[in-house]
C-alpha positions in Angstrom: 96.8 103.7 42.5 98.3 106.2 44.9 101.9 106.3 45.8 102.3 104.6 49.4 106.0 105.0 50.1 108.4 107.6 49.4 112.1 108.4 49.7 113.1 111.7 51.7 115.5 113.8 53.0 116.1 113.2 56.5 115.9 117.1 57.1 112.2 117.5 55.7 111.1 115.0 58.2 108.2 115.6 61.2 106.6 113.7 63.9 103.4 111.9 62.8 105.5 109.3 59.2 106.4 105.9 59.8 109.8 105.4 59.0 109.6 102.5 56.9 113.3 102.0 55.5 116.3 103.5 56.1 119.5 104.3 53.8 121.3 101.8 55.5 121.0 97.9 57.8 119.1 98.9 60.5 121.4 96.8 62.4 123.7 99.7 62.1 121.4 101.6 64.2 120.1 101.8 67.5 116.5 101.3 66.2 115.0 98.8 67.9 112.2 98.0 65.4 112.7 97.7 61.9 109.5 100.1 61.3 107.9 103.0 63.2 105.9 106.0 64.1 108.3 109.3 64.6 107.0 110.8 67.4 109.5 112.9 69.3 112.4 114.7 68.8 115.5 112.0 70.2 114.1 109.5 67.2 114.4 112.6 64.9 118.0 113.3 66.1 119.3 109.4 65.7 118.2 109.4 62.2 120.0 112.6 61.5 122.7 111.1 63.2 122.8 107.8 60.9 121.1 108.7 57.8 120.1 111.0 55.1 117.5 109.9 53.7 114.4 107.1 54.3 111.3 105.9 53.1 108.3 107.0 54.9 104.9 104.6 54.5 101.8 106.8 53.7 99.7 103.9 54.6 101.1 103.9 58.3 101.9 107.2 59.0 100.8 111.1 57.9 102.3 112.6 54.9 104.4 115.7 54.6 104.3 118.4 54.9 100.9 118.0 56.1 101.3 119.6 59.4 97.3 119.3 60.6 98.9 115.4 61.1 102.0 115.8 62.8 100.9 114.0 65.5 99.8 111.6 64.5 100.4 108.1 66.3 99.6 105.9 69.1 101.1 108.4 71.7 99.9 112.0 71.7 101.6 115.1 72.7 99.5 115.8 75.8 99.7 111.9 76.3 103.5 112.0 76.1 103.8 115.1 78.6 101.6 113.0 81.8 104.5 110.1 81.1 105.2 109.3 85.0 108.9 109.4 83.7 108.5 113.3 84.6 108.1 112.4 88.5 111.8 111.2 88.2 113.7 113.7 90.3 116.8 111.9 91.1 119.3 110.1 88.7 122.1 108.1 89.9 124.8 106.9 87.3 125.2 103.2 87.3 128.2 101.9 85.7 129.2 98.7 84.2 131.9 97.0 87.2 132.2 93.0 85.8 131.4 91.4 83.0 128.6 89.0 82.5 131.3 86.1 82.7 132.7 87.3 86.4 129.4 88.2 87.7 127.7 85.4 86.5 129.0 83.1 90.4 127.6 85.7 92.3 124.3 86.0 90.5 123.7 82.0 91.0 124.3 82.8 94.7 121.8 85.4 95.1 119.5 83.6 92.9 119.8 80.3 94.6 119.3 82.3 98.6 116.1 84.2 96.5 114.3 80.7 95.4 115.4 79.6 99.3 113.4 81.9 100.7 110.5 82.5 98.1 110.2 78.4 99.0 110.4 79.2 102.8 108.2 82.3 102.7 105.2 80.6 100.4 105.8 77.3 102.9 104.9 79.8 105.8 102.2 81.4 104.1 100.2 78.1 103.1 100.6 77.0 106.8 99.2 80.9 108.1 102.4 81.8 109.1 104.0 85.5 108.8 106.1 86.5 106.3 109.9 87.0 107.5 111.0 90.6 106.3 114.7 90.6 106.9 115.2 87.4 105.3 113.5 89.3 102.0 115.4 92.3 102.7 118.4 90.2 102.1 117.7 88.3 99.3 116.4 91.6 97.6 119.3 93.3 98.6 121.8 90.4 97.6 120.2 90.7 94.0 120.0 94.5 93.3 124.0 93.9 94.5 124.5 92.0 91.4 122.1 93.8 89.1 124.0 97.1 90.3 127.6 95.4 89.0 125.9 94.1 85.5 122.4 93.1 84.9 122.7 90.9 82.3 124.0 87.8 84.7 120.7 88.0 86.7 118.9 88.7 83.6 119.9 85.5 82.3 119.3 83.8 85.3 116.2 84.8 85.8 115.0 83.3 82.0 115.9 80.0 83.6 114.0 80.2 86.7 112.2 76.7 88.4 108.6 76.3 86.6 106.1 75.2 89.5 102.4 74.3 89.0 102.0 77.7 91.5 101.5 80.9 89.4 103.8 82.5 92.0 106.8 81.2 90.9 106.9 84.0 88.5 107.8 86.3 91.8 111.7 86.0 91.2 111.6 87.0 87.2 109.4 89.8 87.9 111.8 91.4 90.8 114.6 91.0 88.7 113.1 92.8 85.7 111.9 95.3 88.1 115.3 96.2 89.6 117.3 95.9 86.5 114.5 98.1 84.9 114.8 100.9 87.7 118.7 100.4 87.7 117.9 101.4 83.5 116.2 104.3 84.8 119.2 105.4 87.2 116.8 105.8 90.0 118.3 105.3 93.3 119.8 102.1 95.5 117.0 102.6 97.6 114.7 102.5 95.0 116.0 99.5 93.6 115.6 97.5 96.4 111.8 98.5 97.0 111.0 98.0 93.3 112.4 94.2 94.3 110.6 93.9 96.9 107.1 95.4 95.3 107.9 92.3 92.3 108.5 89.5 95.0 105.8 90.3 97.0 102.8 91.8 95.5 100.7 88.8 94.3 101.6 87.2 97.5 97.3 87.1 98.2 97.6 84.2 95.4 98.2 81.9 98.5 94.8 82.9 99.3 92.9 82.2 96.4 91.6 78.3 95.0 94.4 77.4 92.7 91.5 76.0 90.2 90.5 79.7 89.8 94.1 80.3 89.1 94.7 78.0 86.9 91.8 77.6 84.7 91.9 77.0 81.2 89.0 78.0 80.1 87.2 81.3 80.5 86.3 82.1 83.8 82.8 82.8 85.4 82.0 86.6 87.0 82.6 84.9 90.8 86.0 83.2 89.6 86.7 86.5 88.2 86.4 88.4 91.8 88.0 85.6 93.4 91.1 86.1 91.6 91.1 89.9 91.4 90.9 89.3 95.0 94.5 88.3 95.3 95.6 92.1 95.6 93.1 92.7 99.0 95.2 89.5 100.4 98.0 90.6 99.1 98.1 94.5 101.3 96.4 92.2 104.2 99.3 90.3 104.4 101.7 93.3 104.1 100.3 95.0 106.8 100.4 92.3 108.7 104.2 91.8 108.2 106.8 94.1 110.1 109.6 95.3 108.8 108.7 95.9 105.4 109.1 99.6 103.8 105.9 101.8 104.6 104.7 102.0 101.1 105.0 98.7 100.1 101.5 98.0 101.2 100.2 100.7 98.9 102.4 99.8 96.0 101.2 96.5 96.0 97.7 97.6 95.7 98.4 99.3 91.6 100.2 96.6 89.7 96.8 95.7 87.6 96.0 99.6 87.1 96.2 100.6 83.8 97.1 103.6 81.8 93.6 104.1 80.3 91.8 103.4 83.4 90.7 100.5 82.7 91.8 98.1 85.4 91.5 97.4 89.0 90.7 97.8 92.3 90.0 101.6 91.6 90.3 102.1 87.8 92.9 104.6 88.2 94.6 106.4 85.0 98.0 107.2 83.8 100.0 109.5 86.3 97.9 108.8 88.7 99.2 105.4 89.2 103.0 106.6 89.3 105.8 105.3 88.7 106.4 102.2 90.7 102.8 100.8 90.0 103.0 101.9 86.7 106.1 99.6 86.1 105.0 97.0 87.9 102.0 96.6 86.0 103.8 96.6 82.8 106.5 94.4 84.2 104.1 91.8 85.6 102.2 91.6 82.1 105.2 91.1 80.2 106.5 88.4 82.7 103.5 86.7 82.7 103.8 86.6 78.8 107.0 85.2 78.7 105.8 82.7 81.3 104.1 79.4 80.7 100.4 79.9 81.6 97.0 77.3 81.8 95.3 80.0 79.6 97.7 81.3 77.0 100.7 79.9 74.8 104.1 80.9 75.9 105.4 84.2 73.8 109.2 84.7 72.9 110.1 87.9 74.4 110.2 89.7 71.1 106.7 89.2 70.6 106.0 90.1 74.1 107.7 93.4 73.9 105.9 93.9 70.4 102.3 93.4 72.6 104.0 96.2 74.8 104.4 98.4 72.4 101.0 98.3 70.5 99.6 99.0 74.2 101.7 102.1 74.8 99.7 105.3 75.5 96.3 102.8 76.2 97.2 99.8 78.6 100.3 101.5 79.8 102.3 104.9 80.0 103.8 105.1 76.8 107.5 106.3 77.3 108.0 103.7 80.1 107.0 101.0 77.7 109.9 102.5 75.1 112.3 102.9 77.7 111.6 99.1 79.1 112.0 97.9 75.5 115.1 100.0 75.1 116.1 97.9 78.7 115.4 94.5 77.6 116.4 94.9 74.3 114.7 93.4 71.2 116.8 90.6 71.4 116.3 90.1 75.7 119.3 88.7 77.8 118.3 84.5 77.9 116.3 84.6 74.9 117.3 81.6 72.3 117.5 83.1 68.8 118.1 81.7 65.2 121.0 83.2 63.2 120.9 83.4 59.4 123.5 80.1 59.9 120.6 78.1 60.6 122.7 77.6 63.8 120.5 78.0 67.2 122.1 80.4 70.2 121.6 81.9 73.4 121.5 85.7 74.0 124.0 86.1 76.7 124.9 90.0 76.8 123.3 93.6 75.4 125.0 95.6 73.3 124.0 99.2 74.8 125.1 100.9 71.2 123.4 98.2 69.2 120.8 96.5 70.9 120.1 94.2 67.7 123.9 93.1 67.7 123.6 91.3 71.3 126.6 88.5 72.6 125.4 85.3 71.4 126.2 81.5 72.7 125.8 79.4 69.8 125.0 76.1 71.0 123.2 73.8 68.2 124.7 74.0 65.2 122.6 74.2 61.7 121.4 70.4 61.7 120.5 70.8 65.5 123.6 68.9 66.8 124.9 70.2 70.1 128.0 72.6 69.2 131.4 71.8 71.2 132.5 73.5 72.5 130.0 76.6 72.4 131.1 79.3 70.3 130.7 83.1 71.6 130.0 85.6 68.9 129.7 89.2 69.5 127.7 90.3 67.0 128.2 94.1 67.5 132.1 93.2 66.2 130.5 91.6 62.8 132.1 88.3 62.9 131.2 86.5 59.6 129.9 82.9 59.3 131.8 83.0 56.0 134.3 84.5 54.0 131.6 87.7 53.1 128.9 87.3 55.3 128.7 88.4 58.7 126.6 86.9 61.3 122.9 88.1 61.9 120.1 87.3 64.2 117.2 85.9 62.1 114.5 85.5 64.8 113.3 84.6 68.1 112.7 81.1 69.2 109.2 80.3 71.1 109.9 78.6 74.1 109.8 74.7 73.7 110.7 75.2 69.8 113.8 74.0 70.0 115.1 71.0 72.6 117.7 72.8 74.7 117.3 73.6 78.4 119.5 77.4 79.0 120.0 76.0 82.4 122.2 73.4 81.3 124.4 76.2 79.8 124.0 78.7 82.8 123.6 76.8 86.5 
């Protein structure tokens, strides 16, 4: 039987193996995936950085020093060079000015004008009325304020947003991910509060479309199809209708359902073509709506979600965005309840920028599923040990509804 792993130097690596293992806990890394295809040159550098030699998978990856396969994997070269991350030209260093703790009050205050107005504006919209852009100019703005100070307070507030029978309420979580993801980006204030305003109000045409269609179980028929593709023409009619809103909100509204490889709608447009705002709001509204609870698919952790993400880079969506969203959210997302290898059950609170698989945790069920009090913080990145040798790890996710504790209870 062939050989289908083998150790080597760091030095003789190339793009095109899957790193498989490293010389040392990937938790000692900034890897965000235990596992994967090298494919450019930063990945390269961090290994050299950490290691000096891995194990490379033959089975997953090209062999060395085969150099007819050294690009080999999901994301090509040419692919890779179209990345809408190239039509960047500004950067805007954001730094860290609270703490999750003190920003935590004024995130519940933007969050809390937000849902008042997403509840007035779909109120106004069911009864044909217009759409009040300063109010949502406001709450935007009064969210990208507290993003800009630390994004991990609205993060986690957004995890515990109101579940409504109306698919809309998702609007909230996906302007939050969509700010805090061009915040990540260091794109501009400016930008920040458009990108808000493209995730509150691009499936606004849902108001217009039968609910049933909506939220139908099973599969739907060619006419409930169009119907609910539909929702992106009401969406730009009721845009333009609005005054007061940025010019090109009505055409950014129009791309979040475009994908990468052309394959989606209303005009099948592909990779750079889409640019960068509807290229992140597509991805953004897909991995929202996996993290969200749905009539027609189970509720993913966000782990799993991202995972999805990244076996559609380079197809369903531009490839480097998908790895620098991942890198954004983190493996282990702000609000995402996780299982340590204490059997104990926590909340992820807080990122660790250097090691994004040592997060802050709140434990808050101990290991026979007893509420802990008082909560214990741990930082994991400072290796606190749940014994005398053994330092704390995250063992896995938690599916939504797996365990029988409400965040909110923690949080608002």
């Amino acid at each position: 039987m062939p050989i289908q792993k083998k150790q080597v130097s760091v030095n003789e690596l190339e793009l095109g193996v899957f790193i498989a293992e490293l010389d040392r806990p990937w938790t000692d890394t900034p890897f965000m995936f235990q596992g994967f295809i090298l494919n450019n040159e930063q990945q390269l550098e961090t290994l050299k950085k950490y290691c000096k030699k891995v194990v490379i998978d033959l089975e997953k990856g090209s062999d060395l020093p085969d150099r007819s396969q050294l690009k080999a994997g999901p994301i090509s070269a040419g692919e890779r060079a179209k990345s809408v991350l190239t039509t960047i030209k500004k950067k805007v260093m954001y730094e860290e000015q609270a703490t999750v703790d003190a920003e935590l009050p004024a995130a519940r205050v933007a969050r809390t004008k937000t849902q008042t107005v997403l509840r007035d504006m779909f109120d106004a919209l069911q009864a044909g009325q217009a759409l009040d852009a300063p109010r949502i100019r406001e709450a935007v703005a009064s969210m990208t304020d507290s993003v800009v100070r630390n994004p991990d307070a609205m993060l986690l507030l957004a995890k515990l947003k109101q579940q409504s029978a109306h698919s809309l309420d998702r609007a909230l979580g996906v302007s939050i991910y969509m700010i805090t993801f061009g915040r990540f980006l260091q794109l501009p204030r400016e930008q920040l509060d458009l990108l808000g305003m493209l995730g509150m109000l691009q499936d606004v045409g849902k108001t217009r479309v039968p609910e049933e269609g909506l939220n139908k179980k099973g599969p739907l028929t060619n006419v409930e199809l169009a119907l609910c593709r539909s929702h992106v023409e009401h969406s730009i009619a009721l845009l333009k209708e609005t005054p007061g809103l940025p010019a090109e909100l009505i055409a950014l509204a129009a791309l979040h359902h475009e994908r990468y490889d052309g394959s989606g709608y209303q005009k099948g447009l592909k990779g750079e073509h889409i640019g960068l705002f509807g290229s992140i709001a597509g991805m953004v509204d897909c991995f929202d709506a996996l993290t969200h609870p749905r009539p027609y698919g189970e509720v993913m952790a966000p782990s799993n979600a991202l995972n999805m993400l990244y076996g559609w880079r380079g197809s369903q969506f531009d490839g480097p965005l998908v790895e620098q969203f991942i890198q954004c959210i983190g493996i282990f997302p702000v609000g995402a309840i996780v299982e340590l290898n204490s059997g104990e059950i926590g909340i992820v609170i807080a990122q660790n920028l250097v090691r994004r698989l040592q997060p802050r945790v709140m434990v808050v069920l101990d290991a026979k599923g007893a509420p802990k009090k008082p909560q214990l913080i741990l930082d994991l990145s400072k290796e606190p040990k749940m014994n005398a040798e053994t330092p704390y790890r995250i063992k896995r996710t938690m599916e939504k509804g797996s365990v029988a504790i409400d965040p909110a209870d923690f949080f608002l």
